[in-house]
N, C-alpha and C positions, 0 to 999 in steps of 0.2 A: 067284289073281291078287294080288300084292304090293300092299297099301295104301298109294297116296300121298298124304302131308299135304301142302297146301297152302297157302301161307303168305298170308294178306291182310291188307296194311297199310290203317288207317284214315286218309286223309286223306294221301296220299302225298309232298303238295307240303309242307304243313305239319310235317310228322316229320321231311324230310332239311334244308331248307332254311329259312334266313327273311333279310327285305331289310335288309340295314342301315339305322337311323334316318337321318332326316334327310336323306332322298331319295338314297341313297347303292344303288348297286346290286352290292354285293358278297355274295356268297352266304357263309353259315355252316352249318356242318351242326349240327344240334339232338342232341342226347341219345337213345339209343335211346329206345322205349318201356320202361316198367319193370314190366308186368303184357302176360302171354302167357294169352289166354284159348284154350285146346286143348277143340273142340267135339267130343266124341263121338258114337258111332252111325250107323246107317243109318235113312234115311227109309220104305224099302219095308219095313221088320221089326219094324211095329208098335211098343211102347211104347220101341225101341230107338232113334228117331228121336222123342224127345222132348224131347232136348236140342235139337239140331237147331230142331225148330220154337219152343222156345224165345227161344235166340237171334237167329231171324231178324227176329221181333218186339220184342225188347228193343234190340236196337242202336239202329234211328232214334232210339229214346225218351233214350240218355242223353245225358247233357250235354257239350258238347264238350271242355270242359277232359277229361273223362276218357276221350273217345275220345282225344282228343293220345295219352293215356300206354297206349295198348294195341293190343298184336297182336292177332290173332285166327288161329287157325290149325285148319282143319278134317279130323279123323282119323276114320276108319271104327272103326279099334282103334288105340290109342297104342301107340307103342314105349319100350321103356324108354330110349334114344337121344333123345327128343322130349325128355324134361325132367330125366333124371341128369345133372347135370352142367353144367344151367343156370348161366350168370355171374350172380357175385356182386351181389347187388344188382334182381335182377330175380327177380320171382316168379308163381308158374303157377295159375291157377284151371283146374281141369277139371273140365267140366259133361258129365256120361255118365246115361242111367239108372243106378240103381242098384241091388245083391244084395245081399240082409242086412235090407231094410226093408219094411215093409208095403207094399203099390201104394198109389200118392197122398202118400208120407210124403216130406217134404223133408228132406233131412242136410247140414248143411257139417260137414267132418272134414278137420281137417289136414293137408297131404302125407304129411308126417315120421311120421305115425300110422298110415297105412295097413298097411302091411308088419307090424304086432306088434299090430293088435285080430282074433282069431282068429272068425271067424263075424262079427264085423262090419257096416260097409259099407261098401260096397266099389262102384267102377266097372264096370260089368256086362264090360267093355271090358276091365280088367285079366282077368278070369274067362276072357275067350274067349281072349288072347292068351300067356295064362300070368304075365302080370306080375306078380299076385300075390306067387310065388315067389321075382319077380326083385327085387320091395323089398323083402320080408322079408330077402332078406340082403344087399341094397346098406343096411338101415336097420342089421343086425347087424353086418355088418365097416368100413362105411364112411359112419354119418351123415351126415355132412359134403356127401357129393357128393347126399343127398336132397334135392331143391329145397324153401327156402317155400313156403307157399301154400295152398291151399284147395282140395277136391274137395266140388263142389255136385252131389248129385245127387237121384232121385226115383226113389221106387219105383215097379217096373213091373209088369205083370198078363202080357201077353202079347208075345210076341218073333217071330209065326210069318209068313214071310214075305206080302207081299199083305194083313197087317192094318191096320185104323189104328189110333190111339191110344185106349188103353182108356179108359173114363169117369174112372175112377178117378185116371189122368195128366189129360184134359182140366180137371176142374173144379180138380186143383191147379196148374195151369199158373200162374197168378197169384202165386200162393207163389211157386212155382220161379224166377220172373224177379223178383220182388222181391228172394231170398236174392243170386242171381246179381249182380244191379245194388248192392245194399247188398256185399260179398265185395270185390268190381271195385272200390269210390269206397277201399274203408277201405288194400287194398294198394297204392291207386295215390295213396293222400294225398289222396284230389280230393273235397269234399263234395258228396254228392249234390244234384241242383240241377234246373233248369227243362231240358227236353229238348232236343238238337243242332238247331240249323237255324235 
C-alpha cells in the first residue's frame, strides 16, 4: 500500500492570515513556515514508532512563537520527493528511529551528511525505502538540491510488529524530545521559551 504523508499545519488561522492594526479588517497572508518537521515510522513496529510518540508529547510543550514557524508532516517512510528539493530558505528536521547507533543513543546529523557517512546513522526509514542510495548521489551529482537541516534520531532495539517500545527507547525518550525541541528553536531562529498555550 503506497505511503501517504500527511501535511499538518500548526495553528492554521495564524500561519495564512493576520488582522490589520488598528481595527482594520483586511487580511494578509503571513510567510510560509520555515522548518518542516517530517515524523517518521510506524506505531504498531515497536521501536519504529518512537519518533512518533515522541512528537506527539513534545508539541503541546513548545512555545508558540516556534510552532508559528513549523510544519509538521507525518510519513511511514519518507520519499526522496518529501524534502530534495525543498525551497530555498526552509529547512527539514526528520525524527525517524535510527541504524548505525546503539538502542537508546540520540544523534542529530546533518541532512547534507547523510548520503557519504558509510555505516553511519542513518534513518531507519531511508533503510527500508532505499533512500539511502538516493542521497548518496543527489549528495555526489547535485548538493545543492540536498535540503538543510537536521535528522534527529534514536537508536532502536526492536522493530517486530505488535511490539512496544523497548526500554532502552522508553527511558531515552526525554533526550530524544529535548534534542528534537533544542534542532526546532535553533533552525527556526525562535529561542526556546515557556510552552504554547
Amino acid at each position: 500500500m503506497e505511503r501517504m504523508a500527511s501535511a499538518v499545519r500548526i495553528d492554521m488561522d495564524a500561519l495564512h492570515t493576520a488582522i490589520q492594526p488598528l481595527g482594520g479588517n483586511r487580511m494578509h497572508p503571513l510567510p510560509p513556515p520555515s522548518v518542516r518537521l517530517f515524523v517518521c515510522g510506524t506505531a504498531d513496529r515497536g521501536d519504529d514508532g518512537a519518533a512518533l510518540s515522541a512528537v506527539a508529547t513534545l508539541l503541546p510543550s513548545l512555545p508558540s512563537a516556534l510552532l508559528e514557524h513549523l510544519e509538521v508532516r507525518r510519513c511511514g517512510h519518507l520519499r526522496a520527493e518529501d524534502i530534495l528539493g525543498m525551497p530555498s530558505g526552509e529547512f527539514a528536521v526528520v525524527v525517524d528511529a535510527a541504524i548505525g547507533v546503539p538502542p537508546g543513543h540520540v544523534v542529530a546529523v546533518p541532512i547534507r551528511t547523510l548520503g557519504d557517512i558509510a555505516g553511519g546513522p542513518m534513518p531507519r526509514s531511508f533503510q527500508e525505502s532505499g533512500l539511502e542510495a538516493v542521497f548518496a548521489a543527489a549528495h555526489a551529482e547535485t548538493p545543492d538540491a540536498m535540503p538543510e537541516g537536521v535528522f534527529v534520531g534514536i537508536g532502536g532495539r526492536r522493530f517486530g510488529y505488535g511490539r512496544p517500545l523497548s526500554r532502552s527507547v522508553r527511558l531515552a525518550m526525554s533526550s530524544f524530545q529535548e534534542v528534537i525541541a533544542t534542532e526546532l528553536a535553533r533552525l527556526a531562529n525562535v529561542p526556546e521559551g515557556p510552552a504554547a498555550g
